[in-house]
C-alpha positions as a printed Julia matrix, in Angstrom:
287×3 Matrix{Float64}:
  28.37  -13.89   19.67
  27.57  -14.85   15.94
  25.21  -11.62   14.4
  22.14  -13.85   13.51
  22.29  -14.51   18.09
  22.88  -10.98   18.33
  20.02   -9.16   16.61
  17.7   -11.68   17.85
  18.65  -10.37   21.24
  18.27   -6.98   20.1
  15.06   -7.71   18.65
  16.23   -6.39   15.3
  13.37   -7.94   12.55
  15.18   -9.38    9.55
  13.58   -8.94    6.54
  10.94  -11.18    5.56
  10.05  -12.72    2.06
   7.48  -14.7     0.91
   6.58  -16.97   -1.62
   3.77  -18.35   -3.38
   4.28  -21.01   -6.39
   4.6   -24.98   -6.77
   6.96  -27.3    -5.63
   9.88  -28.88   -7.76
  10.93  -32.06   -6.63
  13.99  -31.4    -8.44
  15.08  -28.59   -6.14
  15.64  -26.1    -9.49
  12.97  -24.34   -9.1
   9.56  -23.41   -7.48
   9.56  -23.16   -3.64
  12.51  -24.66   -3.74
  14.93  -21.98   -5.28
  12.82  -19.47   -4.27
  13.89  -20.29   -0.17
  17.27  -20.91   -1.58
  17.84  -17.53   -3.13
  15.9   -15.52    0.1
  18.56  -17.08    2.09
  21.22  -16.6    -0.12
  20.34  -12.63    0.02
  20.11  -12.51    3.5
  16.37  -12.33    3.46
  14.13  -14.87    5.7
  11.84  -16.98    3.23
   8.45  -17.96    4.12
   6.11  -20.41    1.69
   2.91  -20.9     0.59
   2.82  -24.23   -1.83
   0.14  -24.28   -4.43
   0.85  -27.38   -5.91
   3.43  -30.94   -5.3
   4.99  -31.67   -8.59
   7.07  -34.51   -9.48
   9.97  -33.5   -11.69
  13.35  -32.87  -13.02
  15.17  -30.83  -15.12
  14.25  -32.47  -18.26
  10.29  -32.87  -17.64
   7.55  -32.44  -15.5
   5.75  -36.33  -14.57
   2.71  -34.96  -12.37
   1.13  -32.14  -10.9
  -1.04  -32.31   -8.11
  -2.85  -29.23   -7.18
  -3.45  -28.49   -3.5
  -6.78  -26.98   -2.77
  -7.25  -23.33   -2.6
  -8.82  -23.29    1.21
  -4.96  -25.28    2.04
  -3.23  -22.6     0.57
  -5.29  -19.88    1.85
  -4.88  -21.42    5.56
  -1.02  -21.11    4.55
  -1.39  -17.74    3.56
  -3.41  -16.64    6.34
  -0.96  -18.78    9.13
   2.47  -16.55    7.57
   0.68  -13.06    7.24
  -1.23  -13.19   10.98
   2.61  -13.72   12.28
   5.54  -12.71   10.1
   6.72   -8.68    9.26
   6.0    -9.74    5.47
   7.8    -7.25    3.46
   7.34   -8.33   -0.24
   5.63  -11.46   -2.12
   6.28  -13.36   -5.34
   3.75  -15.63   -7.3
   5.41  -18.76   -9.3
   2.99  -21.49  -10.21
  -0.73  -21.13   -9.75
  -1.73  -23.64  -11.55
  -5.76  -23.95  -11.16
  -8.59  -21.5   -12.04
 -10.42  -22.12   -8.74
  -6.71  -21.44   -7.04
  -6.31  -18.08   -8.81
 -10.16  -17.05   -8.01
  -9.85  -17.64   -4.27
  -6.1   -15.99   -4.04
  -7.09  -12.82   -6.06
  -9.29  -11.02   -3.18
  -6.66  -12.27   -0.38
  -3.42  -11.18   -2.67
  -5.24   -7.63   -2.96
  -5.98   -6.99    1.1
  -1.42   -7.33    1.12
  -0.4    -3.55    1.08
   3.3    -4.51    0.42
   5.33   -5.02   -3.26
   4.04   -8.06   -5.1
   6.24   -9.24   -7.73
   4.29  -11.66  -10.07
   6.08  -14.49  -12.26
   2.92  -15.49  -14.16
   4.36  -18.9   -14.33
   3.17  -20.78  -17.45
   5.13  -23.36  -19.03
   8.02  -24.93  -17.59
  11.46  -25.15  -19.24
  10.54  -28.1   -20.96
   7.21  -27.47  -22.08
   4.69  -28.45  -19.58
   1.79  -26.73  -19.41
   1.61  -24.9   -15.84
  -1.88  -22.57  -15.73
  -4.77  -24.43  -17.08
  -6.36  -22.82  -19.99
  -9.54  -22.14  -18.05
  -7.15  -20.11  -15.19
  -5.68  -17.57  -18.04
  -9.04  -15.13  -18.15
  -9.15  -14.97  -14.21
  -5.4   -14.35  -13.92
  -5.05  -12.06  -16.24
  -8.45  -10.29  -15.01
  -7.66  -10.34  -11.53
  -3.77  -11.59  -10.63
  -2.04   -8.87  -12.73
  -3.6    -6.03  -11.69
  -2.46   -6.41   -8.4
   1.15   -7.11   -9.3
   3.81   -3.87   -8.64
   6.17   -6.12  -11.03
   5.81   -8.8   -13.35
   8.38  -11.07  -14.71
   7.29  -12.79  -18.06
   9.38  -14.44  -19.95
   9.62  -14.7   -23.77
   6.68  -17.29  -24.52
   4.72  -15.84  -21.53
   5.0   -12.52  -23.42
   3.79  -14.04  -26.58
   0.88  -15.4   -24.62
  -0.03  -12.4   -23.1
   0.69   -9.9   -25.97
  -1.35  -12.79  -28.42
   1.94  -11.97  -30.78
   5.22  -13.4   -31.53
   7.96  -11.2   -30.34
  10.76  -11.55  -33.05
  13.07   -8.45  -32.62
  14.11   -6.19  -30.11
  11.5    -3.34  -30.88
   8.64   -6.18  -30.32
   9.89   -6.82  -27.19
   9.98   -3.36  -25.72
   6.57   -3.02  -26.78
   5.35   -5.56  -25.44
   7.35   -4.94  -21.74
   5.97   -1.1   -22.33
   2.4    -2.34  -23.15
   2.2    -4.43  -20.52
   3.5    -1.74  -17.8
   0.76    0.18  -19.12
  -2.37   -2.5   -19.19
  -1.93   -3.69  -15.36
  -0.08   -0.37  -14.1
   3.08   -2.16  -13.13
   6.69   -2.36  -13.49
   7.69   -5.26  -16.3
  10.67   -6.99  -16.82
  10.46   -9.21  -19.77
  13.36  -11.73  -19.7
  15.18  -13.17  -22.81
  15.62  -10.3   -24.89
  18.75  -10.23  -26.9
  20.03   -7.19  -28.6
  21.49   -7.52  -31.98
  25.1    -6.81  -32.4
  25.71   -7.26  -28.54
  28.05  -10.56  -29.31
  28.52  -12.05  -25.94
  25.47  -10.24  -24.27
  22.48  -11.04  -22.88
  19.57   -8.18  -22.53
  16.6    -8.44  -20.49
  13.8    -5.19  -20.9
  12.33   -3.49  -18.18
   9.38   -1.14  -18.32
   8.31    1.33  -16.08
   6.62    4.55  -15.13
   6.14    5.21  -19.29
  10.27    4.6   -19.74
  12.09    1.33  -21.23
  15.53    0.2   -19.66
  18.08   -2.33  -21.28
  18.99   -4.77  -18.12
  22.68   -6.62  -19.92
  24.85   -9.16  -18.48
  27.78  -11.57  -19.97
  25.68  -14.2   -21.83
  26.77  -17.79  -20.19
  27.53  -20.74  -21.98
  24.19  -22.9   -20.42
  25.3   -26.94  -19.48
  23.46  -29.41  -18.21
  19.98  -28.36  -17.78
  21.34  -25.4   -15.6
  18.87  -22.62  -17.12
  16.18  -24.64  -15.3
  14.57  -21.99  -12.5
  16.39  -18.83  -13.65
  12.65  -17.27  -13.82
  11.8   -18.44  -10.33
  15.39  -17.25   -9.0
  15.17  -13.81  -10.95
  11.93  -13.34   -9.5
  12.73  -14.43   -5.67
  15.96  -12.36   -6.08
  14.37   -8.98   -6.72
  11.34   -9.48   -4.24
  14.41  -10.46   -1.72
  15.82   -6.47   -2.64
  12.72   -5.12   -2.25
  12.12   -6.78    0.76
  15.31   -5.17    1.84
  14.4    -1.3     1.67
  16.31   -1.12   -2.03
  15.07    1.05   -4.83
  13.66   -1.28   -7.54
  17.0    -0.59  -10.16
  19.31   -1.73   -7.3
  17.02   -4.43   -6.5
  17.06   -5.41  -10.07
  20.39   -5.05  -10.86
  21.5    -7.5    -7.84
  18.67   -9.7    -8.51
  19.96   -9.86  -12.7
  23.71  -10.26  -10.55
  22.61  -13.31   -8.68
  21.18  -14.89  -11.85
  24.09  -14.46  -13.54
  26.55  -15.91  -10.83
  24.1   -18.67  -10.06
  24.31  -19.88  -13.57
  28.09  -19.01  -14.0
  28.74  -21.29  -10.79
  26.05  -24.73  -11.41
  27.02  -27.5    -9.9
  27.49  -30.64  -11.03
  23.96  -32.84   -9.33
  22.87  -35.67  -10.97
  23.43  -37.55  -14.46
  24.47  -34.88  -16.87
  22.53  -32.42  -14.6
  23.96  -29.25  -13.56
  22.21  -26.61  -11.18
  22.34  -22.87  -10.63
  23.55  -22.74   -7.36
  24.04  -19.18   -5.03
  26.86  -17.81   -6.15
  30.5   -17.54   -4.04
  31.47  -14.74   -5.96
  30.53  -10.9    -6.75
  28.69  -10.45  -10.28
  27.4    -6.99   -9.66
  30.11   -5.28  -11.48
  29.02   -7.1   -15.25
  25.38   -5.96  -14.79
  24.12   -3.04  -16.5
  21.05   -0.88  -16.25
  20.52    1.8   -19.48
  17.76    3.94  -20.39
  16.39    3.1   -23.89
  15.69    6.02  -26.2
């Protein structure tokens, strides 16, 4: 009897994720890699889409958003009937979206890890202008974690973020604004040849997250965001403490992009990795 047949018997709950963001018709991202990576962790992935768009690694063509009382049916339809454990936010896209999610996203008592999703890779514009007030006002004060990445950050902190010391601020300011844990992707360390540092801020302290930095083919960065994110709301899903969450999360990233697959026409996808990356992650406590 395979495990899956046997704690179904038993009546053993797996644990249950859930996502929130856009879909990429690409597969690289969005909904998409979110489900991908839940399942990958062992982690059963529910959805709620907030928007259909058509693209591929290289651009976005269209984005249609769907209307906030569709997604709110969605939401409502997974939370009446599924052991939700933890949620991530991708792609909200619309301000009349993010004011009708806000008061629903704050009645969930579990861990809400927020990618405030605002530009794809290549440039597109992802949260109208109008949405940023309302998000910001409403969306990231409910988040336990957020997940910028380096232009997000800039957004946000209404700075560029040109050295290490700019970035921990910012991760340390931002912990502090919405009362949250931050982890602001993309920083790299100087003198650290061959590494690439995220920072993570929480509870008052700064952490260096490092892993081997890859050598990045064929579009194959697209989604590591989205994947990140999913990864560590799959931990925390899980029962883990947020640094081993984070640290296998930052491990599945890294094997992901270490083993992309060959897709398309000089495309090449992060793909769930066959191998153990745990070992090259590390977690330090900045001074």
């Amino acid at each position: 009897m395979g495990l899956i047949q046997k704690g179904v018997e038993m009546g053993v709950s797996s644990a249950v994720a859930l996502s929130i963001a856009g879909s990429d018709s690409g597969g690289g991202a969005g909904i998409q890699a979110d489900l991908r990576t839940f399942a990958a962790l062992g982690v059963f992935g529910c959805s709620v889409v907030t928007s259909l768009t058509a693209q591929n690694p290289c651009e976005v063509r269209k984005v249609l958003a769907i209307p906030p009382g569709m997604v709110l049916a969605q939401l409502s339809a997974v939370i009446d009937k599924f052991d939700v454990r933890a949620v991530k936010t991708g792609m909200l896209g619309t301000r009349a979206l993010v004011l009708a999610l806000a008061p629903e996203l704050a009645k969930l008592k579990i861990p809400l890890v927020i990618d405030p999703v605002m530009f794809s890779t290549s440039g597109a514009s992802l949260l109208a202008p109008a949405a940023l007030k309302p998000f910001q006002e409403r969306v990231l004060p409910l988040a336990a974690w957020m997940t910028p990445n380096i232009p997000e950050a800039e957004f946000l902190a209404q700075k560029r973020l040109v050295c290490v010391a700019d970035i921990k601020e910012a991760a340390l300011t931002f912990s502090s604004r919405w009362h949250c844990g931050c982890i602001l992707k993309g920083g790299h360390l100087s003198g650290k040849e061959g590494v690439l540092c995220d920072i993570v801020a929480f509870e008052g302290k700064s952490y260096q997250l490092s892993g081997p930095a890859l050598s990045i083919r064929g579009h194959s960065s697209h989604g590591t965001g989205c994947t990140l994110s999913s990864a560590f709301a799959a931990g925390l899903a899980k029962g883990y403490d947020w640094d081993k969450a984070l640290c296998r999360a930052r491990a599945f990233v890294c094997g992901s992009l270490a083993e992309a697959l060959p897709v398309g026409k000089g495309i090449r996808a992060m793909f769930p990795p066959t191998r153990g990356y745990l070992s090259k992650i590390r977690l330090q406590l900045l001074s």
